[in-house]
Every structure is written in structure tokens, then in C-alpha cells.
N, C-alpha and C positions, 0 to 999 in steps of 0.2 A: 504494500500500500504506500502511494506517496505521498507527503503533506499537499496540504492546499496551502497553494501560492498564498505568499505574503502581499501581495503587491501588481499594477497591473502590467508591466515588464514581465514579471513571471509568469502571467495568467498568458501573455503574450505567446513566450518561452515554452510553456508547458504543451500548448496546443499544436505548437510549430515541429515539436520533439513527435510528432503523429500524424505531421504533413498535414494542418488544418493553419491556414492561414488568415487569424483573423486580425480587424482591423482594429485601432485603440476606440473606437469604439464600443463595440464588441467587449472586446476585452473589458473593457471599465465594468460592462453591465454583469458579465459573468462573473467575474472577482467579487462584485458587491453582492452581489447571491450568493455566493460562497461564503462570504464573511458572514452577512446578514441572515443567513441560511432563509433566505426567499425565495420560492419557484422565480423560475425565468419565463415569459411568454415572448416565445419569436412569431413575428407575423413576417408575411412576404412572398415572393413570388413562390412559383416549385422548382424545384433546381436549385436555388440559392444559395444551398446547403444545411438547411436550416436541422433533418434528421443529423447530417454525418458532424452537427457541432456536439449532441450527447453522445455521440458513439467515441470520437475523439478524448473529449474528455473523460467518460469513463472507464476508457484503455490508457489514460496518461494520469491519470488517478489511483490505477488499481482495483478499481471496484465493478462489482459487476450492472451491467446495462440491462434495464427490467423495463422489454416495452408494449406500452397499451397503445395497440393501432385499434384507432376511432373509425366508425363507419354510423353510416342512417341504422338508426334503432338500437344502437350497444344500449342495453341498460345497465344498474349500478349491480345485480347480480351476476351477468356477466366479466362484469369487469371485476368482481371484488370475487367470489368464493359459486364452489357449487355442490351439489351433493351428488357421489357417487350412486348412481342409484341402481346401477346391474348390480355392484357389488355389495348395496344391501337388501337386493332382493334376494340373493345367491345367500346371504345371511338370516335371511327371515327364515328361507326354504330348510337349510340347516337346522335353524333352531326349530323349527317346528316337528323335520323328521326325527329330533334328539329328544326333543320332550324339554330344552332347555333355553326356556324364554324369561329368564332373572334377568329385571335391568334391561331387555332385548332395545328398547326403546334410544336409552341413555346411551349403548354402546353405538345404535344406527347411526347416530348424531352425536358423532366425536370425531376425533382428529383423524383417526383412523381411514375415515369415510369422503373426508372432508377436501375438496379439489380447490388448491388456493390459486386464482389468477391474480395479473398482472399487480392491481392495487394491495390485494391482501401481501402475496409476495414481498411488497419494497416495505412492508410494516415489519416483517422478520427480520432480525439479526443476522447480517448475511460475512460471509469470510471477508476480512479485508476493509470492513468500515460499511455505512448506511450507501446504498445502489445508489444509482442514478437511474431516476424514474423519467422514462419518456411517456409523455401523454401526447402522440402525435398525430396531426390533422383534428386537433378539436371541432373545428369547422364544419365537420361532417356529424357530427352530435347532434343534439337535439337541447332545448333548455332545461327541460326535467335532469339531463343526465348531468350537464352544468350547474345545478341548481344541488345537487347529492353533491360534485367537484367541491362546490363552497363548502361544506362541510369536512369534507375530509382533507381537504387543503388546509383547512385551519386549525383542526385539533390533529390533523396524523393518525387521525383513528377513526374506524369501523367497527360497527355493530353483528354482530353474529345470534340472530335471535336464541340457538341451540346451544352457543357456546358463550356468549354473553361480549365486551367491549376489547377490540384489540388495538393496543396503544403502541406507536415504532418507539422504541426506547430508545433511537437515534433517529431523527427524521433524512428520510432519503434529498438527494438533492435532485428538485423535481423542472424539469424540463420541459414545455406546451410549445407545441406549432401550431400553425394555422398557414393555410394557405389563403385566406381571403375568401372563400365562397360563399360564405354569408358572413355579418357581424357577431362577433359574440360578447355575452354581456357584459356592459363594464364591472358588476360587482364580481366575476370572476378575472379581469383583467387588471382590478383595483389591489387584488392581492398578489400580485406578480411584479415582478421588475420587466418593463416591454423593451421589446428592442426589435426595431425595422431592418429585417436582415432581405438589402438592396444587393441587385446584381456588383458585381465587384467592378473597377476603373479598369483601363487596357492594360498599367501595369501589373496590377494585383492578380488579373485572373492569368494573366501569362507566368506569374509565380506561383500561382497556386498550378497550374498545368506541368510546370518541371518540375514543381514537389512531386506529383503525382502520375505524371506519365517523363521520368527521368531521362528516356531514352531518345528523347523529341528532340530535334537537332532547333535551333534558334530560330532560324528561318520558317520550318514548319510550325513551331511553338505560335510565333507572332503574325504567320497569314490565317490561322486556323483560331485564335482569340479574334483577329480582325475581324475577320469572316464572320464569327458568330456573331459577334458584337453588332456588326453589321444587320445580319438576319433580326435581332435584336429588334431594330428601327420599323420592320416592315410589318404588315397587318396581319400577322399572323395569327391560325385559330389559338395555336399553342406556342412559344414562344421557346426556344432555347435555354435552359439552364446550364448552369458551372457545370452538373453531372453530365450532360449532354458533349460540351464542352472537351472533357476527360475520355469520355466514351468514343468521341469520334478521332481525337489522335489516339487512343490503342490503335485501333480500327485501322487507320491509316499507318500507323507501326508496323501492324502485321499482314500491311501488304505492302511494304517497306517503298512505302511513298518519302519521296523528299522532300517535294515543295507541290501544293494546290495546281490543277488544272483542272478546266470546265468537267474532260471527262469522270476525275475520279469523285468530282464535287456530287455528280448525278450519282455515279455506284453506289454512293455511300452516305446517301443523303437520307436514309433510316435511321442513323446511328444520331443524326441531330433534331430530324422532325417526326413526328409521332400521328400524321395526321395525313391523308392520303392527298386532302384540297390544299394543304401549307406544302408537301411534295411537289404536286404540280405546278406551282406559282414558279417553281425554282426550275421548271424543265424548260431543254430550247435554250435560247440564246442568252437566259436571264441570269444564269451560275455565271456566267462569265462576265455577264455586266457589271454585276457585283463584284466579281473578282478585282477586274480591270480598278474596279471604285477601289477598292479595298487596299491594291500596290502601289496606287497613287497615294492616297491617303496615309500609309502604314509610320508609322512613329517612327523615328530614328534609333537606329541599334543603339 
């Protein structure tokens, strides 16, 4: 387990030791949630990075990464505990063919039985220090499940009608996305530190691309940040993110591309757009038009 940074040079330091390069920014907000021990709420585009900043930090911390992916309809049962129930039918069935049903009740509804997800999970004692809990795409929730969030955000603890109140005797350090697809409440956004995690500037995401794809020669590195950056501008259904970004120099690594040309733009123009109509816009003469835009344009080494 590592300490938590003193300061935000090392909140800086710490994330960079895992190829996550965040900005002082960033950094300030995570450190004061570390110190402060406050969930963090990232809003922002998709791409942006907003999951791989908990994963990051809870590989440069030590501790383990405990995550609730949010969808339409999660309730607070889902997400907190549930009850085995083949296995205490397979229990009932027993005791009934034994003749031995003492307490059968009190044993069905114990620990034994007992299926802990995500939320229950980061309230246990885990090896290494209190998880870092992802609650990720809150956005796709619903209010009622937000509305359970205010409660256990606030005391760290869950109710278990069969086993009575479970308190984290270290509160996890808790982590919320949002990609933006509806608003969510301020009284759940009022107990968090926020922070607007914005596409990165042409230097930053060409650093975060040689932290992460090492093998990218300068020149593919800066036509290939350009390039996106670029696609970035245009009306697209879905828009390019950093992982995007990452994804498409592999891609072009292991078909040991050296520098952009219209054709390999079109081959491999899945690995950055996810959407058949943002595809087409790029077919024909328009990959190159861009390009052409983009060499003209390109920052100085």
C-alpha cells in the first residue's frame, strides 16, 4: 500500500508513475478528496478519461478498484447485497429431508447466504487500506437510486434488514462519472468535490499518447493527436475521445504505419469513430482534406 500524496506535485507524480497524465487541475481536486476524504464527481465528455483516473489511482495506491457500473433501472438492492437463493432452497430441501429445521430461518439469512455487490463490498475491510469505489456513469440512474447514493454517501453505511447496519470502519475513497446524458441532482453533486474532466490541449494528449502507446514515432504521435483533434471540430454523432485516441495509434503500430495517408485514414477509421453516419462523413476525398488541414496546421516539433 502507498501513502497518499502529501501535496499536489505528488498527486501529480503519483498518477504519472501509471501513465495517467493529469493536469494541476485535476490534480488539486483529487488530492483535496484524498485529504478531505470527499467522493470526487467527474462530469465530461466519454473518452476523456474520466473511468481510467480511478483505475490509475487505485493501482498507484495499492488498493483495490471496486466498480458499480450504473445502467437505467440499477436499484439500491442490486447494487448493495442479495440473497442466494438456489442455495437456500438446496438448504431448506436438506433440512426438511433431515428433520432438522432449529434456527433454519436465522441460518437462511446470514452471511453465509449472503451475495455482497459493489456498495456492500467497499464497506468491508479490504487488504491494503479502504478501495477505491467507482460509481461510474451515474447519469444513466435514475433519482430514487440517487436519492438511496445521498444516504450512503454520507454515513458509509447500509442497512441489511436480516443482518441489521453495516458501517466501513475506513470509508472507501469514492469516485462518480457522469457522462452528461441527463443532469443529476445537485444534492448529490453538493457532497462531492466536481471537476470538469475537458478533452486535453495538443500538447497534453500527445503526452498522454507516448505515455501510452511508447512505441509511436513523433511524427505519427503529432498527425494522429492533430487529426483527432481535428475530427474533434466537426458535427459528429459521437465524437473522438483520448481512448479513441490510444486505440487508433496501437492500431496503426501494428500495421506499422509511419506517418497518416488518406488510405490508411479510411482502413482504420473504426478504431476512432463508433458510428456508421460519422464513418461516412470521412469517406472520398474528405480524410485527406482534413489531413492536408491538419500538416498545414501541425505545431512545431
Amino acid at each position: 500500500m502507498t501513502d497518499l500524496p502529501n501535496d499536489i506535485d505528488a498527486t501529480q507524480s503519483l498518477l504519472a508513475g501509471e501513465s495517467y497524465l493529469a493536469d494541476r487541475a485535476l490534480a488539486t481536486v483529487l488530492f483535496l478528496a484524498l485529504k478531505l476524504g470527499r467522493p470526487i464527481f467527474l462530469e465530461g465528455e466519454p473518452g476523456t478519461g474520466k473511468t481510467e483516473i480511478a483505475k490509475a489511482l487505485a493501482t498507484a495506491l495499492g488498493r483495490r478498484l471496486i466498480r458499480l457500473q450504473c445502467y437505467e433501472g440499477l436499484d439500491a438492492a442490486s447494487a448493495v447485497y442479495e440473497w442466494n437463493f438456489a442455495a437456500q432452497m438446496l438448504a431448506i430441501r436438506s433440512a426438511e429431508a433431515s428433520g432438522e429445521k432449529t434456527d433454519l430461518q436465522g441460518r437462511l439469512f446470514g452471511p453465509d447466504y449472503l451475495i455482497e455487490r459493489p456498495l456492500l463490498e467497499a464497506l468491508r475491510p479490504q487488504p491494503g487500506g479502504a478501495p477505491v469505489l467507482l460509481i461510474d456513469e451515474i447519469d444513466r440512474t435514475d433519482e430514487p437510486f440517487e436519492a438511496f447514493l445521498l444516504e450512503a454517501l454520507s454515513d458509509f453505511q447500509v442497512t441489511i434488514p436480516e443482518l441489521g447496519t453495516v458501517q466501513a470502519a475506513a470509508p472507501p475513497i469514492v469516485i462518480l462519472t457522469s457522462n452528461r446524458t441527463r443532469e443529476v441532482h445537485d444534492a448529490l453533486k453538493r457532497r462531492c468535490l466536481y471537476h470538469w474532466v475537458d478533452y486535453p490541449g495538443f500538447e497534453r494528449e500527445r503526452d498522454i499518447l507516448q505515455a501510452r502507446a511508447p512505441d509511436a514515432s513523433d511524427t505519427l504521435s503529432r498527425e494522429v493527436v492533430a487529426f483527432v483533434q481535428r475530427l474533434r471540430t466537426e458535427d459528429l454523432f459521437k465524437k473522438p475521445g483520448v481512448a479513441e485516441t490510444i486505440d487508433w495509434a496501437k492500431c496503426l503500430l501494428a500495421l506499422d504505419v509511419l506517418e497518416l495517408s488518406p488510405d490508411i485514414i479510411a482502413d482504420t477509421l473504426g478504431a476512432i469513430l463508433k458510428y456508421q453516419d460519422d464513418i461516412a462523413r470521412l469517406q472520398g476525398s474528405e480524410a485527406k482534406k482534413i489531413l492536408d488541414e491538419v500538416r498545414q496546421t501541425l505545431p512545431a516539433a
